[in-house]
Kinemage of the C-alpha trace (Angstrom):
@kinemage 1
@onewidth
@group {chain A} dominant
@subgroup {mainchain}
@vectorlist {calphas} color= white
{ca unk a 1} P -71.270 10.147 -8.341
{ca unk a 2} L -71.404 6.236 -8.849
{ca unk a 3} L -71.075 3.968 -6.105
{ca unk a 4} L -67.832 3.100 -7.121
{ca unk a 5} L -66.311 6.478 -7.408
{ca unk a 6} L -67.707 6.850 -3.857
{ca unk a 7} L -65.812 3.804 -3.013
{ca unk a 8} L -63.052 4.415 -3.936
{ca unk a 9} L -63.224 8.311 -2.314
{ca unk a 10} L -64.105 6.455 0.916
{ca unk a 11} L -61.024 4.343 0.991
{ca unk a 12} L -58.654 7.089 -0.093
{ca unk a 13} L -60.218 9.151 2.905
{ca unk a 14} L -59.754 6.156 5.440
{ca unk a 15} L -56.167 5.609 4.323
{ca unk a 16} L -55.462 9.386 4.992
{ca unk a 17} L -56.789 9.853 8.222
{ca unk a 18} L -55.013 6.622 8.817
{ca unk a 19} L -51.964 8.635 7.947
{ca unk a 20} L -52.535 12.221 9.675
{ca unk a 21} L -52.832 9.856 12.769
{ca unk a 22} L -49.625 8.312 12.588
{ca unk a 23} L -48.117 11.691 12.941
{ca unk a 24} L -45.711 11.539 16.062
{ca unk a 25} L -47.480 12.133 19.597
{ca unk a 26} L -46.293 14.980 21.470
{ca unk a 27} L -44.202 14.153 24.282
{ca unk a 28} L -42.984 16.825 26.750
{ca unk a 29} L -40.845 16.921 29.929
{ca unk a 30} L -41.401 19.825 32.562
{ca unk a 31} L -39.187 19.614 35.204
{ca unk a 32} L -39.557 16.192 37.000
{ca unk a 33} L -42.499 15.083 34.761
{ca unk a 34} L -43.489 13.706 31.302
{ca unk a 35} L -46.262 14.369 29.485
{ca unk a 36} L -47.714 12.406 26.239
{ca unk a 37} L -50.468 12.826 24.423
{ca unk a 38} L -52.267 9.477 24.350
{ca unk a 39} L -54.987 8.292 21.227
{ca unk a 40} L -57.521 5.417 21.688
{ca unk a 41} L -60.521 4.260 20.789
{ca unk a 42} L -59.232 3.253 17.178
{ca unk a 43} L -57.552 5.439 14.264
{ca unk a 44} L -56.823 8.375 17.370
{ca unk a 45} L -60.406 9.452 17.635
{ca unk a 46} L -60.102 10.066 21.261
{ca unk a 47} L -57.122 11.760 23.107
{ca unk a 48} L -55.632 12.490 26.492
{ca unk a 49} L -53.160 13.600 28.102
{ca unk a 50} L -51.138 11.133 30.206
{ca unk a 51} L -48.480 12.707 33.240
{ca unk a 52} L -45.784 10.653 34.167
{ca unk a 53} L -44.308 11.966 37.784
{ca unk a 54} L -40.548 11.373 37.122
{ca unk a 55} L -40.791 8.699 40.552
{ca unk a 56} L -43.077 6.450 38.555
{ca unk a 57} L -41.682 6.936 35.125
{ca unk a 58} L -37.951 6.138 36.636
{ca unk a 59} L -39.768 2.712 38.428
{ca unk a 60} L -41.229 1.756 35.024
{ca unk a 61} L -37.844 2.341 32.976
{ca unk a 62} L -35.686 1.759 35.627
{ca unk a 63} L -34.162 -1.649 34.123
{ca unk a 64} L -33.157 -0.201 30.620
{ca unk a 65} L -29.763 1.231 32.361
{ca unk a 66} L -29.178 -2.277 33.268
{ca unk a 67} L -28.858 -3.748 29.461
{ca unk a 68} L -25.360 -4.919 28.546
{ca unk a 69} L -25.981 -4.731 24.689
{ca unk a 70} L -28.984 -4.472 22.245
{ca unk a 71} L -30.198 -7.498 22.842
{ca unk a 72} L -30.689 -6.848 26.444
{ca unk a 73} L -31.843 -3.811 25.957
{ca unk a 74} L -35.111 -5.087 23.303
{ca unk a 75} L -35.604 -7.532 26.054
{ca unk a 76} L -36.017 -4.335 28.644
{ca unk a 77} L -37.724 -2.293 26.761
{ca unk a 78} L -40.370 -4.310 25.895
{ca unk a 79} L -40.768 -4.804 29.490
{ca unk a 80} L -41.220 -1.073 30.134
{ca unk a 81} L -43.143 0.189 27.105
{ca unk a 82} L -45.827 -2.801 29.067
{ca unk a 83} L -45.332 -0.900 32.262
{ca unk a 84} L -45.999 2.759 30.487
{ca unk a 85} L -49.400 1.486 29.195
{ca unk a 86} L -50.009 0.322 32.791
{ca unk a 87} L -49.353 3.582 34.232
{ca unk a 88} L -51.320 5.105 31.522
{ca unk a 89} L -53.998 3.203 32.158
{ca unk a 90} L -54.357 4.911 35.845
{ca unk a 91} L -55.209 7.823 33.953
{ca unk a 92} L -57.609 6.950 30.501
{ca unk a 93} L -59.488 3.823 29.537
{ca unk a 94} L -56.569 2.511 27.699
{ca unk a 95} L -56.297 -0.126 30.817
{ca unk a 96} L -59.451 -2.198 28.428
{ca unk a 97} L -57.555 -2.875 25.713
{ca unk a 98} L -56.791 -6.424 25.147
{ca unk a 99} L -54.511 -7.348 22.504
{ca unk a 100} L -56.117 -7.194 18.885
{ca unk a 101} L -59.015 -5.617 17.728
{ca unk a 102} L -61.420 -8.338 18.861
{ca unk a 103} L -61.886 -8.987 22.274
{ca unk a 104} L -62.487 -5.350 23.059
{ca unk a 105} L -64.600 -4.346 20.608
{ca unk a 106} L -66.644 -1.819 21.375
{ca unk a 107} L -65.136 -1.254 24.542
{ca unk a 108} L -63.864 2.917 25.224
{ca unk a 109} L -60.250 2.470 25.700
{ca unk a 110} L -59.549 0.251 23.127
{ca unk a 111} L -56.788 1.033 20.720
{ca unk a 112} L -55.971 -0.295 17.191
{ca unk a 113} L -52.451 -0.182 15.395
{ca unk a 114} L -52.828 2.776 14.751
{ca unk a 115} L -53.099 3.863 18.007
{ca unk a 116} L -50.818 1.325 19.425
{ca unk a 117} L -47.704 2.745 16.478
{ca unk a 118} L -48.191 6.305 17.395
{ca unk a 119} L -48.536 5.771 21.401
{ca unk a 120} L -45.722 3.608 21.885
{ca unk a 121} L -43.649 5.611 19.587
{ca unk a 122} L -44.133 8.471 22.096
{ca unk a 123} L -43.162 6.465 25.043
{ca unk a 124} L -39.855 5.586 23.072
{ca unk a 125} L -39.067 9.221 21.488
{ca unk a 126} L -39.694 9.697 25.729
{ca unk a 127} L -37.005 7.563 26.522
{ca unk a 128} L -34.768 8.585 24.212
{ca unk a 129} L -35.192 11.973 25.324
{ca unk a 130} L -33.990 10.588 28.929
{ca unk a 131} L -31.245 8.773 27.294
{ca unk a 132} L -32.451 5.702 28.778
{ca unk a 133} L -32.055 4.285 24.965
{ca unk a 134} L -28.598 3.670 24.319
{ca unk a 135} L -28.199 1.015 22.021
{ca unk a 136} L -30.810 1.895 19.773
{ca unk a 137} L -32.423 4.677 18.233
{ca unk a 138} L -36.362 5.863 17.628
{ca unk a 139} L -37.675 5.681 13.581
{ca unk a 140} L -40.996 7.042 12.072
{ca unk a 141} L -44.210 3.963 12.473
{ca unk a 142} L -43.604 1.741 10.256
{ca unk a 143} L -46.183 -0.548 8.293
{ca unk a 144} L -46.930 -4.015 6.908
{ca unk a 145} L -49.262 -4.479 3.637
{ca unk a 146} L -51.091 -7.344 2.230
{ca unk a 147} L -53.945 -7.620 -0.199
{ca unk a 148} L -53.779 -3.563 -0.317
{ca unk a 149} L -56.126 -3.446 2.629
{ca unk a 150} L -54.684 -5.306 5.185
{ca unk a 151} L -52.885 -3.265 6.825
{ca unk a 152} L -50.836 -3.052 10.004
{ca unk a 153} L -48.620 -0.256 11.619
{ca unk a 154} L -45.901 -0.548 14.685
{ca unk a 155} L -43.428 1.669 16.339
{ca unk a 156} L -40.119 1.013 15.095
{ca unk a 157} L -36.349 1.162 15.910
{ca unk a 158} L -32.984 0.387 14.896
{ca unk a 159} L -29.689 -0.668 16.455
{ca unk a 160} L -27.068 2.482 16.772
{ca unk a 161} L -24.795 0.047 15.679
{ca unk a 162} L -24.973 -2.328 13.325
{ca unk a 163} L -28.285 -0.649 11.926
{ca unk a 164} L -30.523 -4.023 12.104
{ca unk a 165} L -34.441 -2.595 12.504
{ca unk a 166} L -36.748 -3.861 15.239
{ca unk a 167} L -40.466 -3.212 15.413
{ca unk a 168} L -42.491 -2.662 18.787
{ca unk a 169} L -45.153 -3.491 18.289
{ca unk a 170} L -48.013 -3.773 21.516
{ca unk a 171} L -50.709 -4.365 19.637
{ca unk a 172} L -50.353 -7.960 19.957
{ca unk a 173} L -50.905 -7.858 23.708
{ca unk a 174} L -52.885 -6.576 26.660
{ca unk a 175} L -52.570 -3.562 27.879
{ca unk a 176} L -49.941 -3.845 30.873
{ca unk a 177} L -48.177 -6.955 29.250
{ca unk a 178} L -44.486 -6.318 27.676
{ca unk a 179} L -44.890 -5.219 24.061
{ca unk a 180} L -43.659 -7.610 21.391
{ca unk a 181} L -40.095 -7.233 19.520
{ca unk a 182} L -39.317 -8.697 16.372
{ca unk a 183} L -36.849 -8.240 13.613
{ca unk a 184} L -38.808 -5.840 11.183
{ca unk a 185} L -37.887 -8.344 8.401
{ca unk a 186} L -39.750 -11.000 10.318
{ca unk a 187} L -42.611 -8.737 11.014
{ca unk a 188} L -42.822 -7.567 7.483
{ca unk a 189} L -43.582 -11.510 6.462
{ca unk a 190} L -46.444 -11.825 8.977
{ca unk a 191} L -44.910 -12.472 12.294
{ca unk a 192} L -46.403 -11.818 15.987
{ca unk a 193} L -48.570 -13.570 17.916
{ca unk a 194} L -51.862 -14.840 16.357
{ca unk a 195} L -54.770 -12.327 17.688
């Protein structure tokens, strides 16, 4: 096989597992607890299972019945998907992660995008589940493309009415800091913080 065959094999294997990962993470309520299965440690090579007692999940969330409109509600949310890593964090290593893939590198607990889309996607399929989202709805990961490498993946939702797409997107931040909203439009061109 020439080296560029194997190349090219290579980066159609990365882009696959890349794929298989963004598959949604299970999320499960029994009785007066949540479960979710959390991935770290970049592209979901380690997992664990996170328990949410329904006491701390309903202090974490507890401002989303609170929003007035959509607006108010992105504002909340991002709020409490910050919050869910926290609490996750009492439970797996994900409490390293600092926004990026940088300053933790190396570091067990660390999560990519790929991580980050499929995670925080399973805290909002959670809260939909609760009803706790009423103003928008939960879509598939979505992702950003440049220079057919580059890539970059976030959780993703869209106004019930009106239809107008947000992404979620905590990869941006620390873990424990609110996650970052953004019109997907805005997103799509390159926007978030700088990390």
């Amino acid at each position: 096989m020439s080296p560029k065959t194997c190349r090219i094999r290579l980066v159609l294997i990365g882009m696959a597992t890349a794929c298989l990962s963004l598959l949604p993470a299970r999320a499960q309520t029994t009785g007066e607890e949540a479960q979710i299965e959390l991935c770290f440690n970049y592209g979901c090579l380690s997992r664990q299972t996170v328990v949410f007692s329904d006491d701390r999940f309903g202090t974490a969330t507890r401002e989303l019945a609170e929003a007035r409109d959509a607006a108010e509600e992105r504002e909340h949310l991002a709020r409490a998907v910050g919050r869910l890593y926290a609490l996750a964090a009492e439970q797996t290593p994900v409490g390293a992660d600092q926004g990026g893939n940088y300053a933790d590198a190396g570091v067990s607990g660390r999560m990519d995008c790929i991580d980050h889309s499929r995670n925080t996607s399973a805290f909002l399929h959670l809260l939909a589940e609760r009803a706790l989202l009423r103003w928008h709805r939960v879509l598939p990961p979505t992702r950003r493309m440049r220079f057919f490498l580059l890539q970059h993946f976030s959780a993703q939702i869209e106004e019930t009415e009106g239809g107008g797409r947000y992404v979620v997107d905590s990869w941006f931040v620390d873990n424990g800091e609110p996650a970052v909203i953004l019109t997907l439009e805005d997103w799509k061109r390159g926007g978030g913080p700088d990390v």
